[in-house]
N, C-alpha and C positions, 0 to 999 in steps of 0.2 A: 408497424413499429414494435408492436409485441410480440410478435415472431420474430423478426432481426431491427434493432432501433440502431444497429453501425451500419447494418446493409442498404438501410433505407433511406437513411440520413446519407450517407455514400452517394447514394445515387441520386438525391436530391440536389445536391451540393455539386454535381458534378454537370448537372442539367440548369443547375441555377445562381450557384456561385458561392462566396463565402459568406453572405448572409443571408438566409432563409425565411421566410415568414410562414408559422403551420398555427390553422385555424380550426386550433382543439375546443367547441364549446365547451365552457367558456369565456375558455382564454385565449390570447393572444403568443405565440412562444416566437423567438428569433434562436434561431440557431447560428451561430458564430462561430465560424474556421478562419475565416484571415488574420494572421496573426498580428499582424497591425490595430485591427476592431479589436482582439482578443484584452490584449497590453492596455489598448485605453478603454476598455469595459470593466476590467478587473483592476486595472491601477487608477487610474484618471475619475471613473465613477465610482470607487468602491463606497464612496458615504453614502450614495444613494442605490445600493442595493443590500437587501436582506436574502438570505437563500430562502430556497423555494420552499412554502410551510408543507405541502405535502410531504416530502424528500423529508423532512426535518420531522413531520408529524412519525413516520413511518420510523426512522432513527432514531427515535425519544427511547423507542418502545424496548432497546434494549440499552443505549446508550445513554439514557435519560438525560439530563442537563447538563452536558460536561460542554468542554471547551467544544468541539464537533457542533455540537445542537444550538448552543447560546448564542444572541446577538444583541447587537448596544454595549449597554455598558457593563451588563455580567459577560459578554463575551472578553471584553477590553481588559477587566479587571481579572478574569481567570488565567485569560495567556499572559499577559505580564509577571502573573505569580508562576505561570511555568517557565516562560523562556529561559529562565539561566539556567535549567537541568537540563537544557536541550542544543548548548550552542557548542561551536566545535572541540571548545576544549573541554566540556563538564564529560562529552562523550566519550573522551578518553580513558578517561575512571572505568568506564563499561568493557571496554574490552579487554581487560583479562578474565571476566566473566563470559564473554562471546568465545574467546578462547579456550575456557575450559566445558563449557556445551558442547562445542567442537569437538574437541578431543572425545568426552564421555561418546556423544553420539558414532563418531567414525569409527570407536572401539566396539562398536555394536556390528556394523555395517557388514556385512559377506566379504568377503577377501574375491569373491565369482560371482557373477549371478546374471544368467540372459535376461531377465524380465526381470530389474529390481524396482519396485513402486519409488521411484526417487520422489515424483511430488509430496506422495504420505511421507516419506521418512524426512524432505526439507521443512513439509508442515510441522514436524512433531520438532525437528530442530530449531525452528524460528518460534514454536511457542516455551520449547525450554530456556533459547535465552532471553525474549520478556519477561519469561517467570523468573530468573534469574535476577533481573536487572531488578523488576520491579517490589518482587516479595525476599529477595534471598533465598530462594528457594529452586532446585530442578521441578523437571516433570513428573508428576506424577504417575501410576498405573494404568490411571483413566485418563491417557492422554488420545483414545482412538473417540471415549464419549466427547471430549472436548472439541477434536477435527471435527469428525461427526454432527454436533450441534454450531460449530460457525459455520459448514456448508449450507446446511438446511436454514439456520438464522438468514443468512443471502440468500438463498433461492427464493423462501417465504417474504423478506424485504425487498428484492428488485420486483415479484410478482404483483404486490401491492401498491406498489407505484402508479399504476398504469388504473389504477380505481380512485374513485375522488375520496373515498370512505371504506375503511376495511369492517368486515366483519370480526364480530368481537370475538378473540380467541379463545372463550368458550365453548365454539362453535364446533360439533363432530370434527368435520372435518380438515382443523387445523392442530389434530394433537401431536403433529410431527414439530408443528412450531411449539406449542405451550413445554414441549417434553425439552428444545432446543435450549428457548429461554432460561429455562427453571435450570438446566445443566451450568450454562454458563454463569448465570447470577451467583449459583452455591461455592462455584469456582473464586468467583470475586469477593461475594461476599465472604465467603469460608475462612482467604486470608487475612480480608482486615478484622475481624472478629479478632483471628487468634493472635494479630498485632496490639490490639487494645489488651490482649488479656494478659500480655506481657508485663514486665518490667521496665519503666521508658527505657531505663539504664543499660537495656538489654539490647534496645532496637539496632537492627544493624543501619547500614548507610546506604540505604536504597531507595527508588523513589517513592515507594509505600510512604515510609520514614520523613521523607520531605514535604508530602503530602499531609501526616497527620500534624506536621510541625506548623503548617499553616491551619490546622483545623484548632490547635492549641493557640496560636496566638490569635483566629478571629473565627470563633465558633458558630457567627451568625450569619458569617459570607461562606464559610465552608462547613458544613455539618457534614458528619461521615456520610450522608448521602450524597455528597457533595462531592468527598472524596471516595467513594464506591463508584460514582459515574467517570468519575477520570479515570481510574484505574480500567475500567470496563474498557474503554476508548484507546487506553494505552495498548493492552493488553490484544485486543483485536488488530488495530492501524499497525501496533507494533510488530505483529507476527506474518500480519498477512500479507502489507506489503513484500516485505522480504520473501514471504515464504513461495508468491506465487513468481516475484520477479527470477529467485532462485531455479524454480522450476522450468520457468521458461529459458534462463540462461543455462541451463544443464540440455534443452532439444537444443538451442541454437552449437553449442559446446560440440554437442553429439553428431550434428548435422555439418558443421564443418571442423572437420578433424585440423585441415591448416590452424584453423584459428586458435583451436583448441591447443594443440602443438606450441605455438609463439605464445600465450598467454602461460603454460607450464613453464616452457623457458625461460621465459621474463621473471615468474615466482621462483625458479630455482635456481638466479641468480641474483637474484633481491636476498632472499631469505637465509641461501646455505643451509636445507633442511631446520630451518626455526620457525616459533610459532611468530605471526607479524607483531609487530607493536604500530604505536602508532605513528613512529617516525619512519615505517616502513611504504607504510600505507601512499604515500604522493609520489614514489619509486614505482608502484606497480600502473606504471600508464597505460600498457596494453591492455591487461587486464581492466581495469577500469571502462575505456572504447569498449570491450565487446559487455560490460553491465551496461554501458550507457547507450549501446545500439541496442540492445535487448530491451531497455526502458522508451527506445523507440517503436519497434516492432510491438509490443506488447506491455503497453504503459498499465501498472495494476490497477491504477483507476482511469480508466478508458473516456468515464463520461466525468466533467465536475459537479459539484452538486448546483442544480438549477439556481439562478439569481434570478428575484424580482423587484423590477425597478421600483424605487417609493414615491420617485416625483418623475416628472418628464425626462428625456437625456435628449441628447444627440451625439448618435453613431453612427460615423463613416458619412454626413451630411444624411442621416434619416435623423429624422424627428417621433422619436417616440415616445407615448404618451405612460403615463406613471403602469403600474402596474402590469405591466410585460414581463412575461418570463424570459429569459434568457436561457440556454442551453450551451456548455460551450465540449465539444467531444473530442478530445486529447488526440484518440487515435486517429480521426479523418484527420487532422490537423502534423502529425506524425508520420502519414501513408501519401500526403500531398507531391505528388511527386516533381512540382514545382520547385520544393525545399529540397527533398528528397529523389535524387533519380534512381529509378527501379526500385521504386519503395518499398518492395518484399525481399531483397534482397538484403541479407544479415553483412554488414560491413563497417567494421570497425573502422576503419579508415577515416570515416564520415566524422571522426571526430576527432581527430589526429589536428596537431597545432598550424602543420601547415595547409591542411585542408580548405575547400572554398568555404565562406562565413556560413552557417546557417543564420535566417535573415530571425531577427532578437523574437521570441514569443510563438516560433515556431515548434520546438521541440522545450517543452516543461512541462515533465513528468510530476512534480510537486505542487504544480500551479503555480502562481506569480501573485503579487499583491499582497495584499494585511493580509489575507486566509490563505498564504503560502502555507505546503505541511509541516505543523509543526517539529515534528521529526525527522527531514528530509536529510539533517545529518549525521543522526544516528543512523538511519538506514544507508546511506551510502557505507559508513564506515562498516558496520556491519554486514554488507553484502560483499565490501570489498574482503574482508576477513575470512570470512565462512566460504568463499571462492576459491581464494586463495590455498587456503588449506585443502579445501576438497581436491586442489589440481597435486598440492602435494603429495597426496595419497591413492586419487584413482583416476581413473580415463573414462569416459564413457562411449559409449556407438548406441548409433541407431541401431535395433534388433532387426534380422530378417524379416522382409516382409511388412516393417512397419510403416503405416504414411504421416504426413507430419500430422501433426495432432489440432484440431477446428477451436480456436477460440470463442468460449461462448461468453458472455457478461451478466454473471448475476452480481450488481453492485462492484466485482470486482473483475477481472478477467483472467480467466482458468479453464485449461483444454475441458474440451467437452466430456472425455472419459478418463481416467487417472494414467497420468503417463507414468508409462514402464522405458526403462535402458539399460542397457546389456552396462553393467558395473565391471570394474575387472582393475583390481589394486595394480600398486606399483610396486617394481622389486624395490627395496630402499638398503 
């Protein structure tokens, strides 16, 4: 499982069906792909599960107590005070923000280029529009130390997983992690410092901004450490979904040109060269099918974070006793080609309104349940945006010689070596 935990679990799954029993001393784990068990594990029992404390111990360490790590009633009590910055109409406000990252960044971008690093340059664009949304602010210089430190933050956090006890990061040899952390922290920290050192009068209207307004009106549920953790969670969930789904739909884009073709034409007769708004946004359907086959193919969170049961349950007519881990891995669940025929096969289609049903709890990319992602609507709009745009401005191909690129999973799923694709503008 620590060489491949999708390849093996694949192949378990396929020898044994969609729920799994592995006898890790220990503990006890069920792994769960039917999406039927899935919906009533995560909907049906969600009062009687807490995530896994390892997965959450590992998480703390950069994410400290924010909405992501907390459960009971500081978990209840923190997403309630966030959801209404997150529901589909607060996320509107955001995108002329998304749209002017856009812009800034594609004014950078080569007009040519056989090998352009598209994943680094969507990473660097998904963290300039969090930094937007959340601080008022773009990217800054040190925007290659910041990539740099969340790859190695994941590498060092999915590695850790798979040990009941990490070594203390004092340790020689984890100053790749302590150098990762310390980068990121000064990043979060950096801004809300220089927010407080403000004039409130002054604050803009971002979610920094909403966040200290809850630290003013209850100081002793939210202390700036409080909101320095959400911010940290924001900032990361925020970027990397987008940034790795983006990358992935820039090979799928590349790899089929048809698709890529019909999803441009679609935006250039949505748009009439303009930047989208939000009433453009539920117009671009095709577009949308190849994000939402792409969040097939290559869900950014592949695994959910583990659940253990508090008291007994019973799933799918088993009886299991309290304190079972649960496992539930998006992507077997996604690649099923029961749901899915020719599950490797990129097709928009599959989700087209007159297509066959996919059967409910098969394909969610966000999860399902109270611990649905919080965000999942700002990310959609956001990917829908920054897609769009990209088609109005460049085309991509697969480079000579290149093969498709081996998704690996640390924490999040991103090809194994930085993908490159031949960029090449449009006349306009």
């Amino acid at each position: 499982m620590s060489r491949d935990l999708l390849g093996a679990w694949s192949a378990w799954r396929d020898e044994y069906g969609g729920m799994m029993h592995l006898r890790i001393w220990p503990e006890h784990q069920v792994v769960v792909t039917d999406p039927e068990r899935v919906r009533e594990l995560l909907v049906d029992h969600h009062d009687a599960l807490v995530r896994w404390e390892r997965a959450i111990e590992v998480f703390a360490q950069l994410h400290g107590h924010s909405t992501l790590t907390s459960e009971g009633v500081a978990w209840r009590t923190k997403r309630h005070a966030l959801q209404p910055a997150f529901t589909p109409k607060a996320v509107q406000a955001f995108l002329p923000a998304m749209a002017g990252a856009a812009d800034a960044a594609f004014a950078q971008w080569p007009r040519s280029d056989a090998a352009w690093p598209i994943e680094s340059a969507f990473t660097s664009l998904g963290m300039d529009v969090i930094l937007r949304m959340m601080f008022s602010s773009g990217i800054a210089a040190d925007a290659r130390d910041a990539e740099r430190a969340v790859h190695e933050a994941a590498v060092a956090g999915n590695a850790e997983m798979y040990w009941p006890k990490s070594w203390p990061d004092w340790m020689p040899w984890k100053g790749k992690k302590r150098r990762a952390l310390a980068t990121l922290d000064r990043l979060i920290t950096g801004h809300v410092r220089a927010r407080m050192d403000m004039p409130q009068a002054d604050w803009p209207q971002d979610l920094l901004t909403r966040l200290l307004a809850l630290h003013i009106e209850d100081p002793a549920t939210w202390p700036l450490k409080a909101v320095r953790d959400e911010c940290m969670t924001a900032f990361l969930a925020g970027h990397e979904t987008t940034a790795a789904t983006l990358t992935w739909w820039a090979w799928c884009m590349a790899a089929n040109p048809a698709a890529q073709a019909a999803a441009r034409a679609e935006v250039d007769a949505v748009l009439q060269d303009r930047a989208p708004t939000a009433a453009d946004l539920p117009a671009l359907d095709y577009l949308g099918r190849t994000l939402q086959e792409t969040l097939r193919l290559y869900p950014a969170a592949p695994v959910l974070i583990s659940r253990r049961s508090v008291r007994p349950i019973t799933l799918g007519g088993w009886h299991l006793p309290a304190r079972t881990i649960f496992a539930v891995p998006l992507h077997l669940m996604h690649h099923d080609p029961r749901w899915f025929p020719e599950p490797d096969a990129f097709r928009p289609e599959r989700f087209a309104s007159d297509a066959p049903a996919i059967p409910r709890g098969a394909f969610m990319p966000f999860g399902t349940g109270p611990r649905v992602c919080l965000g999942q609507h700002l990310a959609l709009a956001e990917m829908t945006l920054l897609a769009a745009m990209f088609l109005q401005r460049y085309s991509v191909d697969v480079p000579p010689g290149a093969t498709p690129p081996k998704p690996v999973f640390n924490i999040t799923l991103r090809p194994e070596t930085p993908l490159v694709l031949r960029l090449t503008a449009r006349v306009r």
